[in-house]
N, C-alpha and C positions, 0 to 999 in steps of 0.2 A: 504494500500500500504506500501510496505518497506520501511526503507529511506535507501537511495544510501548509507550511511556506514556499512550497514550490509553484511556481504561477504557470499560467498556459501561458505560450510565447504567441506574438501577434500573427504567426502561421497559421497556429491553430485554429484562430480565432477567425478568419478568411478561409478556412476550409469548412467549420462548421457554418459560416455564411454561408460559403457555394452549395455548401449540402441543404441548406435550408431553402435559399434561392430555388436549387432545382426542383426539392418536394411543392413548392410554390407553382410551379412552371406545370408540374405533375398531376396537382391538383387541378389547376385553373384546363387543362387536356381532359381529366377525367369527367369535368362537371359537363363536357358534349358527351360524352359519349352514351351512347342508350345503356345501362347496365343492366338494369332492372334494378325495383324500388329496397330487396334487401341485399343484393351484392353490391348496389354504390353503396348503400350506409357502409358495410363493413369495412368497403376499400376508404371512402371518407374517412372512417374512424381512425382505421389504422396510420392514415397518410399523418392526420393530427398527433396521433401516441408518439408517433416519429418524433415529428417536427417538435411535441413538448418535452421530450424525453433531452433532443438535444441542448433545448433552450435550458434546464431544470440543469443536465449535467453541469455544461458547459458555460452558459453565462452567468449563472447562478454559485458557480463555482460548486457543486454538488459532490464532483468526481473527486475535487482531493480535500474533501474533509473527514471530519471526525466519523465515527462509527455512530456517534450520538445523533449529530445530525442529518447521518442517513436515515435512523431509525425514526426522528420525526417527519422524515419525508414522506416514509414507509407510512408512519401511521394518518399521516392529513391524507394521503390516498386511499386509505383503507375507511376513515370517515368520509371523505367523500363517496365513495362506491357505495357504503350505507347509507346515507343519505337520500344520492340519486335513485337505490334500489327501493325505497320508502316511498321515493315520490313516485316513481313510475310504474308502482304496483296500487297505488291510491288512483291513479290513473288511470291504469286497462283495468280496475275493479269500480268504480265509478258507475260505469252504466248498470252494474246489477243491480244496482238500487230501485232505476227504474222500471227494470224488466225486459230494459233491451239484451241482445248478446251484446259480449266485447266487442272492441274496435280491434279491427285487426289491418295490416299492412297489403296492400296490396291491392290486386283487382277483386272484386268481392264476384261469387259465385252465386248463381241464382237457381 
């Protein structure tokens, strides 16, 4: 492991630009393309996990710290996945109240 005073050099720091640049470039390609409504979300999603992952390591200085404050990193994502999982189950349960079926994704079947 590195210790926390060794800094990224300004190489780095224009490689994970170019690399972010290009998921940019990769994204803004994928939003024509017809995917269909649940394989764009996942490829959307994942393009993001990217692009946050590098931004969290790397600008964030994530990669050469402590253990501790990987492990709050660790845990603010694990609150948020609870969280969102809270909201978006209040969500597709919502209509049972009324008596409709759930919302679901996609072209609905008749």
């Amino acid at each position: 492991e590195r210790p926390m005073s060794e800094h990224i050099t300004k190489t780095t720091y224009f490689k994970v630009f170019a690399a972010l640049m290009a998921l940019l470039v990769i994204t803004v390609i994928a939003t024509y393309i017809p995917w269909g409504s649940r394989i764009g979300i996942v490829i959307a999603m994942t393009i993001a996990i990217v692009k946050a992952t590098l931004v969290v390591l790397y600008f964030m200085h994530i990669k050469g710290s402590s253990g501790l404050t990987k492990v709050f990193v660790v845990a603010g994502l694990a609150w948020l996945a609870i969280l969102m999982g809270i909201t978006l189950a209040d969500y597709h349960t919502r209509p049972w109240l009324s008596g409709n079926p759930p919302m679901t994704i996609g072209p609905q079947e008749r």
